[in-house]
N, C-alpha and C positions, 0 to 999 in steps of 0.2 A: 468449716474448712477454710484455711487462710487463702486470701484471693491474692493472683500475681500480681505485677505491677502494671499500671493502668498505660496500653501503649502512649495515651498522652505526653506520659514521661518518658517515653525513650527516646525522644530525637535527641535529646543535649547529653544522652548515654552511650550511642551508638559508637565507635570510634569509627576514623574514617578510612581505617586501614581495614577494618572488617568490613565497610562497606564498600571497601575498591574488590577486595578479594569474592567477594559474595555476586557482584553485579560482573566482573571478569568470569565469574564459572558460571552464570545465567546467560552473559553473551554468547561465551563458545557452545551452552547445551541448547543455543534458542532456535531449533530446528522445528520446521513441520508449518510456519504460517500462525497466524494473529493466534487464533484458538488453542494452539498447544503451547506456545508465545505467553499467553496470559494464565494458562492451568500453571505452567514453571513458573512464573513468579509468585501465583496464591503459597502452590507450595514452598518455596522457597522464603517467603517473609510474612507469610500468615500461618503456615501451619507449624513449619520447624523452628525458623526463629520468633514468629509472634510478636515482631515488631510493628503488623496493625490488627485490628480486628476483624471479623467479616463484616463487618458493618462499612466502617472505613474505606476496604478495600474495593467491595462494590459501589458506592459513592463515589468512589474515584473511577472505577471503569464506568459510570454511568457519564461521568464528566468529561473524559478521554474522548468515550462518543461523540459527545455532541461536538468534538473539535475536528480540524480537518485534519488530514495525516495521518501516521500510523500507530494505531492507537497503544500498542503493545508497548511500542517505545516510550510513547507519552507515559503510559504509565507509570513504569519505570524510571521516569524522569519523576515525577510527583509524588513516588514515593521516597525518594533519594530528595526532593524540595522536604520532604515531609518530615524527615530524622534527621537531617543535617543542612537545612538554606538549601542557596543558591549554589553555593560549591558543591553541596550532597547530591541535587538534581543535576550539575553538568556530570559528575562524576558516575553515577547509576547510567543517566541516557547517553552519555559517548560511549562507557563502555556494551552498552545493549549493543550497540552499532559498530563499533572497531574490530573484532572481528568478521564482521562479515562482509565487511568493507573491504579490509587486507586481502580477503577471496577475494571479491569478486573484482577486486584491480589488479590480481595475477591468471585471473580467468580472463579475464575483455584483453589484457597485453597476449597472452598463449593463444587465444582466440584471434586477434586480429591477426597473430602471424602467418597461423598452419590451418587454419582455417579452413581455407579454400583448397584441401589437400581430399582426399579421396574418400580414407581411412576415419579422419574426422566427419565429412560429411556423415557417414553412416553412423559414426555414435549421435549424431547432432539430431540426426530422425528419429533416432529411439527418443531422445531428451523432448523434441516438441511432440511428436504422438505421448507422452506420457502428460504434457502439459495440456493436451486438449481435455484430457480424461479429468486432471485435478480443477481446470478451471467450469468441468461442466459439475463434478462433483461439488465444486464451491456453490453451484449454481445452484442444485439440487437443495444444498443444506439452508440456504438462505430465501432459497423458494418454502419452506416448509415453515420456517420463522416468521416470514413476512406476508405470506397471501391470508392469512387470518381474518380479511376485510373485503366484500369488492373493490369497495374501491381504492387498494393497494392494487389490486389484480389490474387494475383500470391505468393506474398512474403508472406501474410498469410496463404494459403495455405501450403506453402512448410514450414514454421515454426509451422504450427499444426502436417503434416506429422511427422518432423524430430522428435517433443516429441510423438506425439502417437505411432507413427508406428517404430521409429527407437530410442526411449529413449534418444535420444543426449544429451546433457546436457544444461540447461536453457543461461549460458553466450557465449557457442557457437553458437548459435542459434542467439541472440541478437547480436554477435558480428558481424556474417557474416552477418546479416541485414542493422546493421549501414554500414560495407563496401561495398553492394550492394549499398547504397545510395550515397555516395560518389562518388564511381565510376560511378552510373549513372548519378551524373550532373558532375561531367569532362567532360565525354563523348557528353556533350550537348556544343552545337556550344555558346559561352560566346555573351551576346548581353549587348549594354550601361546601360542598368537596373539591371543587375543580379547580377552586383558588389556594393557594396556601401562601400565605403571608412570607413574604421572604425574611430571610435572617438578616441583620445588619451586616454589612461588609467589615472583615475586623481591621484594626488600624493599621495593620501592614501593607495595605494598599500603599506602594511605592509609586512615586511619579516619576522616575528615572528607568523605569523596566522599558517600556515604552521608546522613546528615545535610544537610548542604549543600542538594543537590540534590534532597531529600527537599521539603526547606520549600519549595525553589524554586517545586517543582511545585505546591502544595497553597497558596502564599500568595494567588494572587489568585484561587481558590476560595474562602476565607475572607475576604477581604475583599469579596467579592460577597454573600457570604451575611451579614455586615455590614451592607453597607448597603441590606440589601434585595433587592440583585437575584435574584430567585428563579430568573429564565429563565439567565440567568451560570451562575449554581452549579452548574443541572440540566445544561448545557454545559457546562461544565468537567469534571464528573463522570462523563456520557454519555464522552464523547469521552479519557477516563484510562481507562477499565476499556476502550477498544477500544484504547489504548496497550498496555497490560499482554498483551492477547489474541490482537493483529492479527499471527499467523504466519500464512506464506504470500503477505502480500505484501498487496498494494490492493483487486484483486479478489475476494481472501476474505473480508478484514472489510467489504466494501459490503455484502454479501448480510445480516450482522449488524444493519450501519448503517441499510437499507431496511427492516427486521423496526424495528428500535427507532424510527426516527425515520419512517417512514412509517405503519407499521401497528399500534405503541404509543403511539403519542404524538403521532400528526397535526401534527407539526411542516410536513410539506411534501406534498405530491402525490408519487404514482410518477414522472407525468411530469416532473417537477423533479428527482427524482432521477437518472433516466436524462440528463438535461437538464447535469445537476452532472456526473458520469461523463463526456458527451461534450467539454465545454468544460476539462478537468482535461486528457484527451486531446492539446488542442493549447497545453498549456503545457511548458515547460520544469520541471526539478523532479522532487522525487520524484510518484509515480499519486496517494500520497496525500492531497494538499492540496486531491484532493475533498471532503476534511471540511471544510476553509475555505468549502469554497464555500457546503455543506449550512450551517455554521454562520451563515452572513453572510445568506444568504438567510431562515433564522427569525429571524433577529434584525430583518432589515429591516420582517420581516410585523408583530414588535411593537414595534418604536420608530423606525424610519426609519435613515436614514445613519446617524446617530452608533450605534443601539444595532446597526446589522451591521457596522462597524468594529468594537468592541466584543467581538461574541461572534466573530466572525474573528480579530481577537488573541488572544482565549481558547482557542479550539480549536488554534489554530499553538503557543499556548504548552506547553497539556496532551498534543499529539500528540509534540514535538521537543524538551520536557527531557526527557523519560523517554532518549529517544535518547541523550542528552549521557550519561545515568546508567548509562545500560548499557556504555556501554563507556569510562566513566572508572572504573567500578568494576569490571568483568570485564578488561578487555585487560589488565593484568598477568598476569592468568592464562588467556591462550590456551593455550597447551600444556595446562596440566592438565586445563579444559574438553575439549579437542578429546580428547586420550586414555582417557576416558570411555565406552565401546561403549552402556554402557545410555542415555545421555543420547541416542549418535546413533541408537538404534533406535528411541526414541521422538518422537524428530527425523522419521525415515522414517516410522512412524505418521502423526505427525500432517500431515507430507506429502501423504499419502495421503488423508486425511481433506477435505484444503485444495482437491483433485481434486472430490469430492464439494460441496463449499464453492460453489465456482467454477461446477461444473453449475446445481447450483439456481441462483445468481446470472444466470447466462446464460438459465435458463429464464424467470426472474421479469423478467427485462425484455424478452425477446420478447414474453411474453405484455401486458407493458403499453405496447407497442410499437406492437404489430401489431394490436392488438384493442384497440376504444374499449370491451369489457366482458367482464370475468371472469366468474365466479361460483364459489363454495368448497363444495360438498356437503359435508354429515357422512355419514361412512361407519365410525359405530363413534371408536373415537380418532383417525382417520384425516380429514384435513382437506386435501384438496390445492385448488389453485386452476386450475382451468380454464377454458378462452377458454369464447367465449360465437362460435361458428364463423362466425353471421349480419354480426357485427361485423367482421368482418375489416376492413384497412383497404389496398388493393391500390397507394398510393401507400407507403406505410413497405413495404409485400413488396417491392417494385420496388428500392427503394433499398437496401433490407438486401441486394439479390441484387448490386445494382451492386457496395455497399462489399466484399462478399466476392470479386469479380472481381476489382478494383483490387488488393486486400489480398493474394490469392492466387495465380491465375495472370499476371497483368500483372506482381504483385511492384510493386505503388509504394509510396510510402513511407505514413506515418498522416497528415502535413500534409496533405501533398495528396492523396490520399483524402478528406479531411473537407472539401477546399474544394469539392472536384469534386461530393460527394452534397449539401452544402450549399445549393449553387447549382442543383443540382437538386430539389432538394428548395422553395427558392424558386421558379423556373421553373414546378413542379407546384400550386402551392397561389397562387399568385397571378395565372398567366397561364389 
């Protein structure tokens, strides 16, 4: 039986007009979060075009992980490095991202305007009671992947504590995760299997990736800070250090991002942020362009349109070079990355961690959900935030119960999920 051609040889094959048309109908169908995110592209370039193999492909999702950000995207970017350079990867990972971009900057401008209107509120409840159901869903799925150990069960634990109860701060938490991991496999008696010889790096190690994309990142923070814009700067800068830190996906750096820009910095409401999460929901793209929204939304509070166009570019720009940099400058060295045990035990750490992450996230918007009032007791160093039980709000219960019917046993999809509680959610607050 004659064998095809080995994908080695397709990148200097691929033309770059089919790979602009290929990753534009992957952007507009990249609905549903990382997981259906990542099945559409096996299918789309491993199965039907077979421009890599499964071997390939998971080697690359393996290396995606170990980076910070979203990994769906990266991928997509590594494989678009992988059949065509540098041009192939911006080409594949901007357009993963431009449409759901394009959303959600005519969602955060329609949003900021009519917002505060009656009609909207009540679609806006169905949207965040459906997001409390898919972030506890997420919870669920990744509670079943990662508790396999105690002590994952242990490290997530103490990383829900540390943000519920003791507010720490999101890169701390993730830091000392990954260094528990570390240190637990030192600590493991080394056996002939655990080591595996890494592969040489091959000679495309570029020394200009670095550089480049360095400045890229940092230039229109400095020209912000330039010419004054102060609120730029503190966005560009907020939203680079949640670049650098944002493992585990979308869900885990929110809980970060609601601490920082909710509860630090009074940039927005809870309710807005849960508001940003649901509407990020029914876009195409990666989860994370929730930050667009959060960014576009404080920008509109201080300068109207132009200055949330503005810090919406800035946040899209500081969130997805870093992306471009991680894997123009690591993907020559996948192998040697990936043969590394200690890298992936602290990988599993901080996994585990991200569990923990995800909880409190899930809890901190029920509770601003469900309840028109918290309250935070001190209890010694111990600060958690609890409802306030009289407040209930028995129209968000209702609808968080529907969204988890639809989500769960019906099995629909998250579109229509969010149209169905939406429209109930309108139905309820205005009839």
């Amino acid at each position: 039986m004659k064998s095809s051609p080995a994908p080695a040889q397709m990148p200097a094959m691929t033309p770059f007009s089919q790979l602009f048309t290929t990753f534009l109908r992957i952007g507009l169908l990249s609905f549903g979060g990382p997981a259906a995110q990542i099945a559409l592209l096996h299918r789309e370039i491993v199965e039907e075009r077979q421009w890599l193999t499964e071997r390939q492909y998971l080697q690359a999702l393996s290396f995606c992980m170990l980076l910070p950000g979203p990994e769906a995207m990266q991928l997509a970017t590594w494989i678009g490095w992988r059949l065509r350079g540098t041009i192939g990867g911006l080409i594949a990972g901007g357009l993963f991202v431009l449409p759901g971009a394009v959303l959600i900057a005519v969602l955060a401008l329609a949003y900021s305007s009519y917002g505060a209107r009656p009609e909207v509120a009540g679609l806006m409840l169905g949207v965040k009671a459906t997001v409390i159901a898919l972030v506890a869903q997420a919870l669920l799925k990744l509670g079943r992947k990662v508790l396999t150990r105690r002590s994952a069960l242990l490290i997530s634990l103490a990383a829900f504590a540390a943000l519920y109860m003791l507010h720490l701060p999101f890169p701390l938490v993730i830091a000392c995760a990954a260094l528990i991991g570390w240190i637990g496999w030192i600590g493991q008696p080394a056996s002939p299997s655990s080591e595996v010889q890494p592969v040489p790096a091959p000679v495309t190690d570029r020394l200009w990736v670095w550089p480049l994309w360095v400045t890229l990142w940092f230039a229109p923070m400095i020209a912000a800070a330039l010419a004054g814009q102060m609120l730029l700067y503190d966005i560009g800068m907020l939203f680079s250090k949640l670049a650098v830190f944002s493992f585990g996906g979308a869900y885990a750096v929110l809980a970060w991002l609601a601490q920082e820009a909710v509860t630090a910095r009074g940039w927005l409401e809870a309710a807005q942020m849960a508001d940003a999460l649901g509407l990020a929901e029914t876009t195409p793209g990666p989860l994370i362009l929730v930050t667009q929204f959060v960014g576009m939304i404080t920008g509109f509070a201080a300068g109207g349109w132009p200055m949330a166009l503005a810090a919406g570019a800035m946040v899209l720009w500081v969130t997805f070079i870093p992306c471009f940099l991680w894997i123009f400058a690591f993907a020559p060295h996948l192998e040697r990355l990936l043969a590394r045990p200690r890298l992936q035990a602290a990988l599993e750490a901080i996994t585990a961690a991200v569990l923990g992450v995800v909880a409190n996230l899930a809890l901190w918007f029920a509770l601003h959900v469900l309840f028109a009032e918290t309250r935070i007791p001190r209890l010694g160093p111990l600060a958690p935030e609890l409802p306030v039980l009289s407040s209930l709000q028995p129209a968000a219960l209702g609808l968080t119960l529907l969204a988890a019917l639809l989500l769960g046993p019906l099995r629909r999809s998250v579109p229509l999920t969010l149209a169905l509680t939406a429209t109930a959610g309108y139905m309820l607050t205005n009839y």
